[in-house]
Structure formats: C-alpha cells, structure tokens
C-alpha positions in Angstrom: 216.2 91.6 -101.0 214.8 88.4 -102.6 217.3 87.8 -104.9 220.2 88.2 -102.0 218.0 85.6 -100.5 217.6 83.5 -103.4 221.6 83.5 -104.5 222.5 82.8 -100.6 220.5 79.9 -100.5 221.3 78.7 -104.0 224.9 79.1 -102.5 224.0 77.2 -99.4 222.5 74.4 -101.3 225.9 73.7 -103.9 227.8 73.7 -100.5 225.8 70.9 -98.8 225.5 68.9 -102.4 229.1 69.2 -102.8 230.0 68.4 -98.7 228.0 64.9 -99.3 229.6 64.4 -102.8 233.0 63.9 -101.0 234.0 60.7 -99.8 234.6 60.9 -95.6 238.7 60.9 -95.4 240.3 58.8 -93.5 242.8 61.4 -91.9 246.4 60.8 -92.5 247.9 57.1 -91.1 249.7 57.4 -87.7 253.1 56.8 -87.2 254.1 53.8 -85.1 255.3 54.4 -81.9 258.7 53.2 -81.8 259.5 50.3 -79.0 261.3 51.0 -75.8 265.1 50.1 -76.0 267.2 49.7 -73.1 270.8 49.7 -72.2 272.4 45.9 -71.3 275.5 43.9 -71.6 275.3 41.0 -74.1 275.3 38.5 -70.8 272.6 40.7 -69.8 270.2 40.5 -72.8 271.2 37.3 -73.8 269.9 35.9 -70.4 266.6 38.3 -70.9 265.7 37.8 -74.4 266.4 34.0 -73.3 263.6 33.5 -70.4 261.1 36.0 -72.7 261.7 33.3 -75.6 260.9 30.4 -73.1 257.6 32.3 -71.8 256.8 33.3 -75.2 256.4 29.7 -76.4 255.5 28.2 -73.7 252.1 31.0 -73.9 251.8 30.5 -77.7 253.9 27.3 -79.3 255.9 29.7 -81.1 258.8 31.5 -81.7 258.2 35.1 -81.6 259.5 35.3 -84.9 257.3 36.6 -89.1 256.8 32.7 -88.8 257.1 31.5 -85.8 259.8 29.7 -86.7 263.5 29.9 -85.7 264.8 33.6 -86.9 265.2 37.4 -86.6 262.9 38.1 -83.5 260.0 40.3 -84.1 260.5 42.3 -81.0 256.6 43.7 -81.2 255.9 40.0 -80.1 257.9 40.5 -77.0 257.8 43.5 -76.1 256.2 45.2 -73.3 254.4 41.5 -72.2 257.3 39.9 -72.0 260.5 41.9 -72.0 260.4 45.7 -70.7 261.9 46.5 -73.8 264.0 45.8 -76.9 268.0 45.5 -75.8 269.7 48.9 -77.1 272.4 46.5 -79.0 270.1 44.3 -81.3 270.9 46.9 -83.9 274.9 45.7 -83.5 274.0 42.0 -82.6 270.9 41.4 -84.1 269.7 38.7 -81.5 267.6 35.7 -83.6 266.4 32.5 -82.2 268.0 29.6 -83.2 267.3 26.3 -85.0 269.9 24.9 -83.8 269.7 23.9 -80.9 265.4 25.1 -81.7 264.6 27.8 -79.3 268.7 28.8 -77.8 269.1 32.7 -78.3 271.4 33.4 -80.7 273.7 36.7 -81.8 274.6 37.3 -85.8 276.8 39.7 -84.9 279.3 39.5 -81.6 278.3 42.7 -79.6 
C-alpha cells in the first residue's frame, strides 16, 4: 500500500515540476475584426469620406493616412469615430487623400 502511495506521489510531484517548467502560453493571436463596409454611390462617399477627412484633421493635424500625410487612407483611423463605416467601393476606387490640392478626397480608380 506504501509503495502505491509512494509511486502516486512521486507521480504527482514530476507533474507539478514539469507544469512550472513550461512557459505560460500566450493562447493563439485573434483575428482582427474586419471593418464595417457600406453600400454608397461615388457622390455619396466622396462627400462622406470628405467631411470625415476635414474632422479628422481638424481633431488631430493629420491625414488619416501610415503617415499622416497625403495617401491611401487607413480606414481604422476613420472608422467607426468618424465615418459609420468603410464605403463598399474603396476596393474598386481606392479613395486616398490628395496632395494636391492637400487634404481634397481623391479616387485612383473611377468607380
């Protein structure tokens, strides 16, 4: 009966040396949770992503661009504080802010 003892516990005790060996795992790394789109004609989003520019910079003194700069427009910036959500055609269009004139909304591509 001693021995059963004696083996459980030796068994018990590699268990809890070999739990606190391990490092504590992080889990695995969420997924981001994609941003809102929504359905709007060009004039539509145009004038949207416009005004959200404007009250973008006029909050932070940037463009809500990697940079801050005139560019492709993070949308993360923008979106939900100042636009409901991302314009369904940005994918077609791919809205930017432009340099010139600094600050006008801009398509690359004609939606």
């Amino acid at each position: 009966m001693q021995a059963k003892r004696a083996i459980l516990m030796f068994l018990l005790g590699i268990l809890l040396v070999s739990a606190s060996a391990c490092p504590i795992c992080p889990g695995p790394t969420p997924t981001p949770t994609p941003l809102p789109t929504v359905t709007m004609s060009c004039n539509e989003a145009k004038n949207a992503i416009q005004t959200a520019l404007d009250d973008y910079y006029d909050e932070h003194g940037e463009w809500p661009t990697a940079d801050g700069q005139s560019g492709d427009i993070a949308w993360i910036e923008l979106v939900p504080d100042f636009m409901a959500a991302v314009p369904a055609n940005d994918s077609k269009c791919h809205w930017q802010v432009n340099s010139d004139p600094e600050g006008e909304v801009c398509v690359q591509h004609t939606c």
